[in-house]
PDB file of N, CA, C, O and CB in Angstrom:
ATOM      1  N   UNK A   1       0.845  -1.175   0.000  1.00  0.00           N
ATOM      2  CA  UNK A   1       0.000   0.000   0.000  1.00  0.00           C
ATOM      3  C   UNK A   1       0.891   1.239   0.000  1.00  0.00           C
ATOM      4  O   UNK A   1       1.911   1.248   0.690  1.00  0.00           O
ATOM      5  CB  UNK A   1      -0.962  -0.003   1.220  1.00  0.00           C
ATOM      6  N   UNK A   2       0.577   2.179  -0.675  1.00  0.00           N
ATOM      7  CA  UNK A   2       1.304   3.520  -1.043  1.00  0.00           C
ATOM      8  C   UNK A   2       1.196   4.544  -0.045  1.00  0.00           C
ATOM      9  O   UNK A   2       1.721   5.657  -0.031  1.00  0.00           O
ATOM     10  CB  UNK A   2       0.775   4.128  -2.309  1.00  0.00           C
ATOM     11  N   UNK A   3       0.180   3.816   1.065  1.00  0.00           N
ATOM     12  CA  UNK A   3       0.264   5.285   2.191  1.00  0.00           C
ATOM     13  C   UNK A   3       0.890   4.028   3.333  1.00  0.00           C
ATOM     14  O   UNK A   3       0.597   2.858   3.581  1.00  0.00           O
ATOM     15  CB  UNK A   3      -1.831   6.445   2.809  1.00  0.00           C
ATOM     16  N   UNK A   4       2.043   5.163   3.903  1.00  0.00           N
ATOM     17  CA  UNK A   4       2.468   4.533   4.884  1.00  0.00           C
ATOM     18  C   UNK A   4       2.328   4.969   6.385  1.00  0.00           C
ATOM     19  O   UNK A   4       2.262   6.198   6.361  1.00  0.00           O
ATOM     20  CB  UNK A   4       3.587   4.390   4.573  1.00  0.00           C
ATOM     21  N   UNK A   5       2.269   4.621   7.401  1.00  0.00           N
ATOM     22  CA  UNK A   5       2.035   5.053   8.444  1.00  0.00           C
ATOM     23  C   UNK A   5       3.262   5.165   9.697  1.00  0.00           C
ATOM     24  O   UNK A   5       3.768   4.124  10.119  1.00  0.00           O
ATOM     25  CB  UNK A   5       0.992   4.321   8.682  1.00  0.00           C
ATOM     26  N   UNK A   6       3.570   6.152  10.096  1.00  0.00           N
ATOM     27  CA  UNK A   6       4.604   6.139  10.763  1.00  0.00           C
ATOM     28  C   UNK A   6       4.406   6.654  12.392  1.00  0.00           C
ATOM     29  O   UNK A   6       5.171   7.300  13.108  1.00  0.00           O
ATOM     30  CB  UNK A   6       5.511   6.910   9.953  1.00  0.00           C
ATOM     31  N   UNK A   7       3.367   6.219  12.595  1.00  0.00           N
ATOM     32  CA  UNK A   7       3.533   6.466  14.210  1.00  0.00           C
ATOM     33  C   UNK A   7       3.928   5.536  15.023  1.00  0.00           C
ATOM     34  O   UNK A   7       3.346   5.625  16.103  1.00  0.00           O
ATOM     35  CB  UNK A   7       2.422   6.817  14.834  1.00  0.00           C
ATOM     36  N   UNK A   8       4.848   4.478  14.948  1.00  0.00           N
ATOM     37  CA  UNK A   8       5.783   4.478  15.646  1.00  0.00           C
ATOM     38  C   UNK A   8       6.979   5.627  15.771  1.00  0.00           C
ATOM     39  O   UNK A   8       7.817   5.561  16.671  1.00  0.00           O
ATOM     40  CB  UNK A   8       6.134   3.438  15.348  1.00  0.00           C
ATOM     41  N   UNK A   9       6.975   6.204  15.229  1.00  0.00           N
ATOM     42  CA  UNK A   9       8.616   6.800  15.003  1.00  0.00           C
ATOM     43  C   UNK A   9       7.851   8.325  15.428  1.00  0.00           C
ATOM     44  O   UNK A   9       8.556   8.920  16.243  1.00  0.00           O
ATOM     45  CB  UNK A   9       9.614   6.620  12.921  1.00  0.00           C
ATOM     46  N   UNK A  10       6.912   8.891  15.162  1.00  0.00           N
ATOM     47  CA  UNK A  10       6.513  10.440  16.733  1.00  0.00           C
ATOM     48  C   UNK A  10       6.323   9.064  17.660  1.00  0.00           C
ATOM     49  O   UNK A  10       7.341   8.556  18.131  1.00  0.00           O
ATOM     50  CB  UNK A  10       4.292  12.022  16.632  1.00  0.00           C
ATOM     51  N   UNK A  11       5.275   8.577  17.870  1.00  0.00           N
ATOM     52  CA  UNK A  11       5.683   7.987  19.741  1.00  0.00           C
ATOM     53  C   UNK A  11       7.492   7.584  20.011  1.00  0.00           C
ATOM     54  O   UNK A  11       7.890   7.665  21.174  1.00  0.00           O
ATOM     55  CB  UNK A  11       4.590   5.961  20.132  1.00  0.00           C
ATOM     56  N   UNK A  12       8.241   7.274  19.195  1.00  0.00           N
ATOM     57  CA  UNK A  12       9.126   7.090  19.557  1.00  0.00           C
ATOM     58  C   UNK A  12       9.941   8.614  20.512  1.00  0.00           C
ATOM     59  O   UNK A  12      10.255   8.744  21.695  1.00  0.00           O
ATOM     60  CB  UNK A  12       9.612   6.481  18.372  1.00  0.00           C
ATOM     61  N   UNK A  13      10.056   9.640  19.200  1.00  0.00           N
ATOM     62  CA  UNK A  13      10.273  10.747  19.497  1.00  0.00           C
ATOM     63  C   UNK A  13       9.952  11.578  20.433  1.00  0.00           C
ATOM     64  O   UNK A  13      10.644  12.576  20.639  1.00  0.00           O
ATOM     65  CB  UNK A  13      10.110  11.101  18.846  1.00  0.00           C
ATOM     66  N   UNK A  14       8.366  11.181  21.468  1.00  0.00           N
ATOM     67  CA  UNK A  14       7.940  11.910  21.715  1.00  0.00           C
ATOM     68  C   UNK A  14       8.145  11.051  23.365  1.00  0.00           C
ATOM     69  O   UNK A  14       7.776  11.447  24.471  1.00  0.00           O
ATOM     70  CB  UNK A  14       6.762  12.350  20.837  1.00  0.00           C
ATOM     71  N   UNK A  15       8.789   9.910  23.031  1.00  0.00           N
ATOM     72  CA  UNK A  15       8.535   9.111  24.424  1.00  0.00           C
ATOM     73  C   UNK A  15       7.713   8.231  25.237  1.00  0.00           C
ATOM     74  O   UNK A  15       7.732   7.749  26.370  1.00  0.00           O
ATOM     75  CB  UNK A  15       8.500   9.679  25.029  1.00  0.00           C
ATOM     76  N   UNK A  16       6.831   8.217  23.980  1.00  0.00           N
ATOM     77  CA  UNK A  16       5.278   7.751  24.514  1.00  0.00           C
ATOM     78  C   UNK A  16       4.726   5.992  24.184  1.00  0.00           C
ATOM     79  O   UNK A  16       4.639   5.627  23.011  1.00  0.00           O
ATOM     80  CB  UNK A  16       4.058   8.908  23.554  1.00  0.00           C
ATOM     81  N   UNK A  17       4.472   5.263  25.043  1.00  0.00           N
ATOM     82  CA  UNK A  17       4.109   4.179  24.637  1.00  0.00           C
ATOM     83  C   UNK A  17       2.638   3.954  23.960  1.00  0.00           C
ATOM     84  O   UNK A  17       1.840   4.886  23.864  1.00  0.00           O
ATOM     85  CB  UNK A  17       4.323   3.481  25.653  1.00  0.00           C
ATOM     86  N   UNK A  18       2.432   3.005  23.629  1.00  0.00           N
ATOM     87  CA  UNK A  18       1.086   2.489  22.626  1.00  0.00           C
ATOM     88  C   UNK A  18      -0.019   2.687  24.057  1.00  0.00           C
ATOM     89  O   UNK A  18      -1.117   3.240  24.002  1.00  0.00           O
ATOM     90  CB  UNK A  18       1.235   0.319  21.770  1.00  0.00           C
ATOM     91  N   UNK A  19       0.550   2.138  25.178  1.00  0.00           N
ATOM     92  CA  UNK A  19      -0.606   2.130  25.891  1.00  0.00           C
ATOM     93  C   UNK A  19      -0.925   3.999  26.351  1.00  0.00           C
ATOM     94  O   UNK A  19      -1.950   4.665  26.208  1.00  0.00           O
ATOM     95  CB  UNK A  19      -0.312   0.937  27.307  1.00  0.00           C
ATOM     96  N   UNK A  20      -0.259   4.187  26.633  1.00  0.00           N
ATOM     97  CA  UNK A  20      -0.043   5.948  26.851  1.00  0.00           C
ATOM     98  C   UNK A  20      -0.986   6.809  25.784  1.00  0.00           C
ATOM     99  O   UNK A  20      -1.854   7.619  26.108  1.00  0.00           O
ATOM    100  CB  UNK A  20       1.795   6.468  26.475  1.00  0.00           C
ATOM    101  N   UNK A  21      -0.682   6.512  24.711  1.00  0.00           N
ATOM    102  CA  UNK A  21      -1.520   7.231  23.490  1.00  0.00           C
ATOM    103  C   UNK A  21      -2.726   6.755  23.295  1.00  0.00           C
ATOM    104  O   UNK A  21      -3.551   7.571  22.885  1.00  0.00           O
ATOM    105  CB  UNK A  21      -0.923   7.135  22.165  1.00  0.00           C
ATOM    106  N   UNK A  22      -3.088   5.629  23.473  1.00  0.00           N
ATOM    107  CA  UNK A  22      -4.694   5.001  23.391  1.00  0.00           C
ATOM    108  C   UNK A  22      -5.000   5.512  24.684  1.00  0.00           C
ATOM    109  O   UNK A  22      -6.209   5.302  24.782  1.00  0.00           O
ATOM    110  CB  UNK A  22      -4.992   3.142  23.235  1.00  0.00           C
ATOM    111  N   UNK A  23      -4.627   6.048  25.711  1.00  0.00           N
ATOM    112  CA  UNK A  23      -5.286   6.011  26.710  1.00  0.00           C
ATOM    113  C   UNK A  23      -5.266   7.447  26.470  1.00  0.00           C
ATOM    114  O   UNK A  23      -6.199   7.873  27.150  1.00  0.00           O
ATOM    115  CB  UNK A  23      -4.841   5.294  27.959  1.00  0.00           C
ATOM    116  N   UNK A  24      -4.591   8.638  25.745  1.00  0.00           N
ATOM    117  CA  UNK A  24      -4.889  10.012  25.320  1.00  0.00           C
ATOM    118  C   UNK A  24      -6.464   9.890  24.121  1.00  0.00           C
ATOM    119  O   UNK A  24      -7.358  10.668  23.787  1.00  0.00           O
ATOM    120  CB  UNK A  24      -3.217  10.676  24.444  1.00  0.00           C
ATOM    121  N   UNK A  25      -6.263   9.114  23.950  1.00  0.00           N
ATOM    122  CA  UNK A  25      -6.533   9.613  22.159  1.00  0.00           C
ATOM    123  C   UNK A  25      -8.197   8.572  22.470  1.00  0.00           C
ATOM    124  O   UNK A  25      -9.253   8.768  21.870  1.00  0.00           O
ATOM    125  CB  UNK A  25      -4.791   8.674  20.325  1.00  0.00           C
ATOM    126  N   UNK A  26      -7.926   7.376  23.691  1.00  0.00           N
ATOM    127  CA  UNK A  26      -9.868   7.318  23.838  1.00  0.00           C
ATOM    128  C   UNK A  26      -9.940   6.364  22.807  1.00  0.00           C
ATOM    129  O   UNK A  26     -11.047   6.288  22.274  1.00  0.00           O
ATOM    130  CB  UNK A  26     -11.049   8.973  23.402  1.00  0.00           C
ATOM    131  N   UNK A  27      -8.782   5.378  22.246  1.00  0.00           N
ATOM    132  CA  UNK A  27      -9.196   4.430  20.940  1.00  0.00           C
ATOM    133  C   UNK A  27      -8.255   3.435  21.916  1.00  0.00           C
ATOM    134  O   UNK A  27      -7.352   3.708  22.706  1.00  0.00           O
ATOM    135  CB  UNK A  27      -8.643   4.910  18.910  1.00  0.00           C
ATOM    136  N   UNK A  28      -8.970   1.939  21.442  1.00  0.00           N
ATOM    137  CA  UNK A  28      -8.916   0.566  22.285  1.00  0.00           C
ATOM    138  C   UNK A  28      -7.490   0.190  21.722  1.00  0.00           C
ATOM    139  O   UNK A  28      -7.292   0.173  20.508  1.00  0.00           O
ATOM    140  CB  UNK A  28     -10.291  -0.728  21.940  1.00  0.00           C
ATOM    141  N   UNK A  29      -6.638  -0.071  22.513  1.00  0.00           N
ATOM    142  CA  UNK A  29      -4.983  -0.330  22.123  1.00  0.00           C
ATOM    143  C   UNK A  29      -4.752  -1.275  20.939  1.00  0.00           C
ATOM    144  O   UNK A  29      -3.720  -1.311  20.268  1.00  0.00           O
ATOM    145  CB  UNK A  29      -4.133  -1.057  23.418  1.00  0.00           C
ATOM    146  N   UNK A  30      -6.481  -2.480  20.664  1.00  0.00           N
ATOM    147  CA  UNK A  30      -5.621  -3.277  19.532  1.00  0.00           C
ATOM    148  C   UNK A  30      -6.272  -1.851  18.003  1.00  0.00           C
ATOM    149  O   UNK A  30      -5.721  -1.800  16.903  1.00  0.00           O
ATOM    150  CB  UNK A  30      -6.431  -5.695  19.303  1.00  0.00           C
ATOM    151  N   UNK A  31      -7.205  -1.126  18.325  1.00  0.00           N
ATOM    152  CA  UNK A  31      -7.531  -0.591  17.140  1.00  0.00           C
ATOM    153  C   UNK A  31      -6.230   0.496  17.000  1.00  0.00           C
ATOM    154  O   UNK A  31      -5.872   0.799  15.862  1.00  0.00           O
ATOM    155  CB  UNK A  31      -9.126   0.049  17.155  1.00  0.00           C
ATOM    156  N   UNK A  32      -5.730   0.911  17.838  1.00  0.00           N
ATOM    157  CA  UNK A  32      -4.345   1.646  17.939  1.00  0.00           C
ATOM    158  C   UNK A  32      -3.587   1.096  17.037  1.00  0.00           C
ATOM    159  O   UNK A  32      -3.179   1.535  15.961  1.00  0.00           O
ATOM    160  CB  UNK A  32      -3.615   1.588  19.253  1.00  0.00           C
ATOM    161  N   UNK A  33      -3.411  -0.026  17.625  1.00  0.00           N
ATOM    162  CA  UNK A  33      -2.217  -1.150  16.689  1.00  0.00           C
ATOM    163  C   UNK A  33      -2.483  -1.585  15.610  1.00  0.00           C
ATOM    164  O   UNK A  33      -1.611  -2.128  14.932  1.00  0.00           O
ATOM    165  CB  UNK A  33      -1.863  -2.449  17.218  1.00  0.00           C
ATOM    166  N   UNK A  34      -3.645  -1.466  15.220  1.00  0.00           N
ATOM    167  CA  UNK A  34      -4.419  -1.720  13.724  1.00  0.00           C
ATOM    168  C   UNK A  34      -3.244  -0.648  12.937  1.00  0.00           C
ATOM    169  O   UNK A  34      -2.463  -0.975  12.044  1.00  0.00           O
ATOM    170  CB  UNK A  34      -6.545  -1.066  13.609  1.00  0.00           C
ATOM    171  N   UNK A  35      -3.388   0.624  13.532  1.00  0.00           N
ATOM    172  CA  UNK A  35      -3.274   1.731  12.978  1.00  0.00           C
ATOM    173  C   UNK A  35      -1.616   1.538  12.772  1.00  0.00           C
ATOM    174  O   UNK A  35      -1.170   1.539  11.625  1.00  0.00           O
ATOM    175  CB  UNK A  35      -3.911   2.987  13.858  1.00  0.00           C
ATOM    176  N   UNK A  36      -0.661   1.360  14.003  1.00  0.00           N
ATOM    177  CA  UNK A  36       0.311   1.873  13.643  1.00  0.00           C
ATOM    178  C   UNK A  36       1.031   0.732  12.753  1.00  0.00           C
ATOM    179  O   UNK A  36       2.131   0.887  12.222  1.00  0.00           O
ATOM    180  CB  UNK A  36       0.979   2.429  14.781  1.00  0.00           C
ATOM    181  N   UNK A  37       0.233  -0.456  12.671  1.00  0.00           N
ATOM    182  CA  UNK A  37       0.765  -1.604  12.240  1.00  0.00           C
ATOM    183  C   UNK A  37       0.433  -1.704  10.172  1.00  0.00           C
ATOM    184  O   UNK A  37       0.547  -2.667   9.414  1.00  0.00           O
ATOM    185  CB  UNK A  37      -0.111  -2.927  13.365  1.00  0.00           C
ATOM    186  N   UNK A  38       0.089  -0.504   9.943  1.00  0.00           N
ATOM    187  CA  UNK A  38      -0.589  -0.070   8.533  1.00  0.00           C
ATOM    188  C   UNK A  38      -1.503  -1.279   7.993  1.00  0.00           C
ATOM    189  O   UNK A  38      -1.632  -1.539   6.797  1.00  0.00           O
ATOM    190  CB  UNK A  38       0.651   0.292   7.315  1.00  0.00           C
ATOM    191  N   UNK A  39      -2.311  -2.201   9.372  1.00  0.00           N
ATOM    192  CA  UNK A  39      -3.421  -2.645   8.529  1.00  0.00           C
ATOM    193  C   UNK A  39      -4.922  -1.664   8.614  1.00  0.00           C
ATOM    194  O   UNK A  39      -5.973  -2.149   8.195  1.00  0.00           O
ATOM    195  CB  UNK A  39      -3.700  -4.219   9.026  1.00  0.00           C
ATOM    196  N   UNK A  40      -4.889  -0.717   9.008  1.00  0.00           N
ATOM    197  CA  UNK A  40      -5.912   0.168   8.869  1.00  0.00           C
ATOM    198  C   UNK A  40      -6.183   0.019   7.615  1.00  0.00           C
ATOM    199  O   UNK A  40      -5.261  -0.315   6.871  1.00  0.00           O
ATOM    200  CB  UNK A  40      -5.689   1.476   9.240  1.00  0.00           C
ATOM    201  N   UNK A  41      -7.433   0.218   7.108  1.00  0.00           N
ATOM    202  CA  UNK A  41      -7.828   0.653   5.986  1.00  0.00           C
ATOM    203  C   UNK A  41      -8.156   1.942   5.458  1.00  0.00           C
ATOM    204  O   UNK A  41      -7.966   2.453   4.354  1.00  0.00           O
ATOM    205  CB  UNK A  41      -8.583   0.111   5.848  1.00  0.00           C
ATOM    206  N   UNK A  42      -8.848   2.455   6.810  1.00  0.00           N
ATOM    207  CA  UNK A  42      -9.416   3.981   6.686  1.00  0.00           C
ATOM    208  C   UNK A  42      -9.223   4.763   8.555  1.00  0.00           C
ATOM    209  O   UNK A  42      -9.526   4.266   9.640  1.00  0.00           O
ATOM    210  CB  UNK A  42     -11.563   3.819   6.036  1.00  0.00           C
ATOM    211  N   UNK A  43      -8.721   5.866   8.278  1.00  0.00           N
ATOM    212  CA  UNK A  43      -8.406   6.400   9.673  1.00  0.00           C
ATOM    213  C   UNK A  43      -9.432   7.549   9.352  1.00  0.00           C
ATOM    214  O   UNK A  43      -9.302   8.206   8.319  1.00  0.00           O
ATOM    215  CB  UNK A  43      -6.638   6.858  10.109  1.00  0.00           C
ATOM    216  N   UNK A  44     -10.945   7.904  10.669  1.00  0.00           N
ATOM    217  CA  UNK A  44     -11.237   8.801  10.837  1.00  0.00           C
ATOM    218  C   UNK A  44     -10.167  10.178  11.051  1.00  0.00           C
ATOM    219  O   UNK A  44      -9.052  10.069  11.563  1.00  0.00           O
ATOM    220  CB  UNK A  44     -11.959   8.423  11.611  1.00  0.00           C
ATOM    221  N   UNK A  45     -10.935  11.890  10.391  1.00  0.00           N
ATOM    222  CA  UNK A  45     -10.237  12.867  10.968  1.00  0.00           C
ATOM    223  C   UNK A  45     -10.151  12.956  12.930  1.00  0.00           C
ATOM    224  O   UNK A  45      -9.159  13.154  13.632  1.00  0.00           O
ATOM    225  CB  UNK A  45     -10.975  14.143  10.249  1.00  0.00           C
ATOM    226  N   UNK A  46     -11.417  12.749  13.289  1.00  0.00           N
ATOM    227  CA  UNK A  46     -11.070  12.808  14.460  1.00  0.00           C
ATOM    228  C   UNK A  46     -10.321  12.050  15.418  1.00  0.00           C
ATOM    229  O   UNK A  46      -9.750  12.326  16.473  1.00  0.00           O
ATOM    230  CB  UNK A  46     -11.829  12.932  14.785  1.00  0.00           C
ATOM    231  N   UNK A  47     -10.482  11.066  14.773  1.00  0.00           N
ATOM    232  CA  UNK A  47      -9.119  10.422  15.412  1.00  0.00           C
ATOM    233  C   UNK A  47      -7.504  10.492  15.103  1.00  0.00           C
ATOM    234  O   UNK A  47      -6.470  10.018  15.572  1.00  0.00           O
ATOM    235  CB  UNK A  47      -9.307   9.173  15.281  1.00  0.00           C
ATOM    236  N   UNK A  48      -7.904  11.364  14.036  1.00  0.00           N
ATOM    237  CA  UNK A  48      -6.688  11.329  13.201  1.00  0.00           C
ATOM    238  C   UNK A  48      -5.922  12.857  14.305  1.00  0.00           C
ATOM    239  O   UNK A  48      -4.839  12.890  14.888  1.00  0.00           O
ATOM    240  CB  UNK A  48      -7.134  11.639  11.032  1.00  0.00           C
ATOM    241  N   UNK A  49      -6.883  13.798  14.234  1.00  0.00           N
ATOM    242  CA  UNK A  49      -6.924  14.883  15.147  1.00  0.00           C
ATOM    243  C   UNK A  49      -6.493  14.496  16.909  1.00  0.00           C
ATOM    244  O   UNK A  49      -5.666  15.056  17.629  1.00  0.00           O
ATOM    245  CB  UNK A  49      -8.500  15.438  14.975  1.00  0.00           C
ATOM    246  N   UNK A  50      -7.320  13.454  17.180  1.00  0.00           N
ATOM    247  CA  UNK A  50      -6.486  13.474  18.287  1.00  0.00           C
ATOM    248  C   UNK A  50      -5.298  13.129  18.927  1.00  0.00           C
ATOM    249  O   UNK A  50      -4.717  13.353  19.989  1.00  0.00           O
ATOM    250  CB  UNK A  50      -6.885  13.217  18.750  1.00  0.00           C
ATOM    251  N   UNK A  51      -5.136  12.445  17.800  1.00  0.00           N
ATOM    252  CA  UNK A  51      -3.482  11.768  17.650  1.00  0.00           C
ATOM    253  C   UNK A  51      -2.437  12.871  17.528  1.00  0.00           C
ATOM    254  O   UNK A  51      -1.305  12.743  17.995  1.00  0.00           O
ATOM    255  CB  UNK A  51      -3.252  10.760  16.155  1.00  0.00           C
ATOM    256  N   UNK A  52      -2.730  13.634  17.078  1.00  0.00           N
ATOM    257  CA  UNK A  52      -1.743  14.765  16.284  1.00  0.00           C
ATOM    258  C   UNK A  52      -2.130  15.850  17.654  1.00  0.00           C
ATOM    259  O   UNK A  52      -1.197  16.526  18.089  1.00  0.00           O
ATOM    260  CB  UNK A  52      -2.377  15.429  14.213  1.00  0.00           C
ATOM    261  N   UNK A  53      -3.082  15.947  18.103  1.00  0.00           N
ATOM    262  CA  UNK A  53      -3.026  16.674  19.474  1.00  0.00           C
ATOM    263  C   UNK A  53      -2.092  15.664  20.890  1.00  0.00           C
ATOM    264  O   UNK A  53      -1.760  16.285  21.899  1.00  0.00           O
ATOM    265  CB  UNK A  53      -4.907  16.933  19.916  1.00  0.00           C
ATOM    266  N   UNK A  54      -1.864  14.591  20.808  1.00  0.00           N
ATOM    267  CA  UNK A  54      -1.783  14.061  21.092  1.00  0.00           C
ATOM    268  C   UNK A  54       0.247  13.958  21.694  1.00  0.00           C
ATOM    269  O   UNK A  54       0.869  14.099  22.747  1.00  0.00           O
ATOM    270  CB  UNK A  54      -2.666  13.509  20.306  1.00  0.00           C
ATOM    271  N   UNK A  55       0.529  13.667  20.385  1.00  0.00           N
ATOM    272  CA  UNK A  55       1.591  13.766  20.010  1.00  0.00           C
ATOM    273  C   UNK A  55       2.579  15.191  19.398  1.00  0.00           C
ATOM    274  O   UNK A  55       3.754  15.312  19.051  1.00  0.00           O
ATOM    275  CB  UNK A  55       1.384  12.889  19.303  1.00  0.00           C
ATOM    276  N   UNK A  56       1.597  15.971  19.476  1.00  0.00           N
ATOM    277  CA  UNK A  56       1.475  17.485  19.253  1.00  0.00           C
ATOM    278  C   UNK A  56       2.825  17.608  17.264  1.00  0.00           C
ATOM    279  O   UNK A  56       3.857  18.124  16.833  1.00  0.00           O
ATOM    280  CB  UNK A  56       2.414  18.595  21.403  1.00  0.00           C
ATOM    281  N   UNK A  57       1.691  16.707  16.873  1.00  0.00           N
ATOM    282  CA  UNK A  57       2.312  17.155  15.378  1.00  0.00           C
ATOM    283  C   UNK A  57       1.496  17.172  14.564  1.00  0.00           C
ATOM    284  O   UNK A  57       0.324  17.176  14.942  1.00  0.00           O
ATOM    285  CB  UNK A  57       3.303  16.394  14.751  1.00  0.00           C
ATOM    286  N   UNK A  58       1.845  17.192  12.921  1.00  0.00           N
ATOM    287  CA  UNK A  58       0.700  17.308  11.810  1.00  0.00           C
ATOM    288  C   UNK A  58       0.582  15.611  11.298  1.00  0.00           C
ATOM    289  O   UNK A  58       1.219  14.560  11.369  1.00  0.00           O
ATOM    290  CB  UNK A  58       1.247  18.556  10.315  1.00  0.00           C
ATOM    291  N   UNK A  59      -0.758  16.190  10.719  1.00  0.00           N
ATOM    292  CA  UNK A  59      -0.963  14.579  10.011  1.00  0.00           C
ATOM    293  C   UNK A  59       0.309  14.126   9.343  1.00  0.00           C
ATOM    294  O   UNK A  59       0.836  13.111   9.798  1.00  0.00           O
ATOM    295  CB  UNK A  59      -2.207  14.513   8.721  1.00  0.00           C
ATOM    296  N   UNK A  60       0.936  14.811   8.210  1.00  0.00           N
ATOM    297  CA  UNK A  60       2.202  14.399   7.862  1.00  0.00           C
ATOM    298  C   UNK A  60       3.278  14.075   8.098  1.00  0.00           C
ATOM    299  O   UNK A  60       4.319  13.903   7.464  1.00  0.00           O
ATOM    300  CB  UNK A  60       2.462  14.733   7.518  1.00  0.00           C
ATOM    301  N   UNK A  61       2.836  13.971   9.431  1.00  0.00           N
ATOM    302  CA  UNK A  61       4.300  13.651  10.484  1.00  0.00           C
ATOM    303  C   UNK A  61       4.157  12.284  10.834  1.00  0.00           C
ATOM    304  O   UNK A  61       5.034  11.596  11.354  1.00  0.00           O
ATOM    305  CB  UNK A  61       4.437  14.594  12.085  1.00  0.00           C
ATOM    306  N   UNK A  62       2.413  11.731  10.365  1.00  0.00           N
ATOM    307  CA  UNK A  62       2.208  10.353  10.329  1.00  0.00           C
ATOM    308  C   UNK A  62       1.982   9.350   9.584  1.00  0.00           C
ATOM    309  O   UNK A  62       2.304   8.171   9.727  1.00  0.00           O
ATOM    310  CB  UNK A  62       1.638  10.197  10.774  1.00  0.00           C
ATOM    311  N   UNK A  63       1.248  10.016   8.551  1.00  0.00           N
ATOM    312  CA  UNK A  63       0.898   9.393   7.573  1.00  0.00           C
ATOM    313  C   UNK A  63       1.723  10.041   6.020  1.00  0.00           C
ATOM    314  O   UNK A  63       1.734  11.256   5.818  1.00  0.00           O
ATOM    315  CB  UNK A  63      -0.680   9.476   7.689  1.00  0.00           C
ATOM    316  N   UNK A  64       2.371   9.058   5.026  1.00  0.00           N
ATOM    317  CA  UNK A  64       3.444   9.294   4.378  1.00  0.00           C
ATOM    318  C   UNK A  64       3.142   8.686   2.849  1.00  0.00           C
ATOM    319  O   UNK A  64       3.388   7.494   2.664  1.00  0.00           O
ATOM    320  CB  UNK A  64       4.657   8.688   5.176  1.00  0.00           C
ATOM    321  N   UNK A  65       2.688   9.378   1.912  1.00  0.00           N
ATOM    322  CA  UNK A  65       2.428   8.685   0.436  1.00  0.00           C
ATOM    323  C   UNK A  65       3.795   8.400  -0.431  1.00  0.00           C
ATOM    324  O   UNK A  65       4.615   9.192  -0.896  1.00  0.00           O
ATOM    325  CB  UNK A  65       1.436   9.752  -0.528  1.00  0.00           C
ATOM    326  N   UNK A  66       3.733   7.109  -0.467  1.00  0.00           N
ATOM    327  CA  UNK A  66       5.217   6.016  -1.416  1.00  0.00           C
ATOM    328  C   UNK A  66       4.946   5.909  -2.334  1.00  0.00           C
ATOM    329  O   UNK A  66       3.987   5.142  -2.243  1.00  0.00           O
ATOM    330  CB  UNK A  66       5.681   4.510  -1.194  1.00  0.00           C
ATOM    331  N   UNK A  67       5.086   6.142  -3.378  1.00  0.00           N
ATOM    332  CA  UNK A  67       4.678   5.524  -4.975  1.00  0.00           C
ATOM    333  C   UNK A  67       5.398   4.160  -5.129  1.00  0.00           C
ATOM    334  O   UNK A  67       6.577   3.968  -4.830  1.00  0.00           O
ATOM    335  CB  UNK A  67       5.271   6.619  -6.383  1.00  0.00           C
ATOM    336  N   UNK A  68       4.721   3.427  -5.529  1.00  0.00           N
ATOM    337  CA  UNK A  68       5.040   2.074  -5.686  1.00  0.00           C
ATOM    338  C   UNK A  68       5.551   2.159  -7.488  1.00  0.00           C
ATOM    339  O   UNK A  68       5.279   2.694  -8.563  1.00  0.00           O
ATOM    340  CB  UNK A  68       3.517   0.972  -5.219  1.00  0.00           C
ATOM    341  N   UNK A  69       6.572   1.084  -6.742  1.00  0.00           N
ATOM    342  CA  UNK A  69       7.230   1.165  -8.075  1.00  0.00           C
ATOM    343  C   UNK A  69       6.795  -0.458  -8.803  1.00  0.00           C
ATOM    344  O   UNK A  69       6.962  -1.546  -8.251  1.00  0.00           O
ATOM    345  CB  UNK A  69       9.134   1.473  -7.838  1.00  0.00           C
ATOM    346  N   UNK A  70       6.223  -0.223 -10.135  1.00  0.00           N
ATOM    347  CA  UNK A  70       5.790  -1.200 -10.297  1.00  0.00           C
ATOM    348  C   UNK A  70       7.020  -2.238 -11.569  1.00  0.00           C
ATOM    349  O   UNK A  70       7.593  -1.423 -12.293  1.00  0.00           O
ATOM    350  CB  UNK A  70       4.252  -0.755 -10.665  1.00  0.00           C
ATOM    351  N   UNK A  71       7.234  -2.978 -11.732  1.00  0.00           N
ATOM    352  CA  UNK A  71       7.478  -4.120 -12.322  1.00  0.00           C
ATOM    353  C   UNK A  71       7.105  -4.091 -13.824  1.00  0.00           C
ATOM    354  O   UNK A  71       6.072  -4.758 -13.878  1.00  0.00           O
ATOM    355  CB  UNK A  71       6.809  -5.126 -11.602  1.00  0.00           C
ATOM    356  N   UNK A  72       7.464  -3.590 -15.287  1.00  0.00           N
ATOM    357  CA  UNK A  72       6.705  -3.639 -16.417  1.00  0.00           C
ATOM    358  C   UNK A  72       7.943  -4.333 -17.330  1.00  0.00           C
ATOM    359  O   UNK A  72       8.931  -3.706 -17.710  1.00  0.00           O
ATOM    360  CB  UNK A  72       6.036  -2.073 -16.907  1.00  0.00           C
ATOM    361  N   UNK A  73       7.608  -6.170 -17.681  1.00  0.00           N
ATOM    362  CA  UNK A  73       8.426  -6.300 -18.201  1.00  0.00           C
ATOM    363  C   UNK A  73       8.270  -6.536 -19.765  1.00  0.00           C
ATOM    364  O   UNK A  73       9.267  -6.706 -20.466  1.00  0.00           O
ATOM    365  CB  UNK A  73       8.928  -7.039 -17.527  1.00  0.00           C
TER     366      UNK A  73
END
């Protein structure tokens, strides 16, 4: 998938464990881990918002678009 998710690396930065941020942000630690583990499919704004209040950064500090490089032989 071409969007990547990088919140491990602000909680890293910021010091904060998985249980620490689900317990800010009011979302159940495995749907947390859904998230940082990029099997999410779709992340609400408000949750997306409280994360980033959370961790006090921008969405782009979490979520990261890769172009896939494809294979044409």
């Amino acid at each position: 998938m071409p969007i990547v998710v990088n919140l491990d690396v602000m909680m890293a930065r910021r010091k904060m464990t998985l249980n620490q941020l689900a317990g800010e942000v009011g979302l159940t630690l495995a749907n947390l881990s859904i998230l940082k583990n990029s099997h999410a499919k779709a992340v609400r704004f408000s949750t997306l918002e409280a994360i980033c209040r959370a961790l006090d950064c921008q969405p782009g500090d979490i979520l990261e678009f890769r172009k896939e490089v494809t294979d044409r032989a």
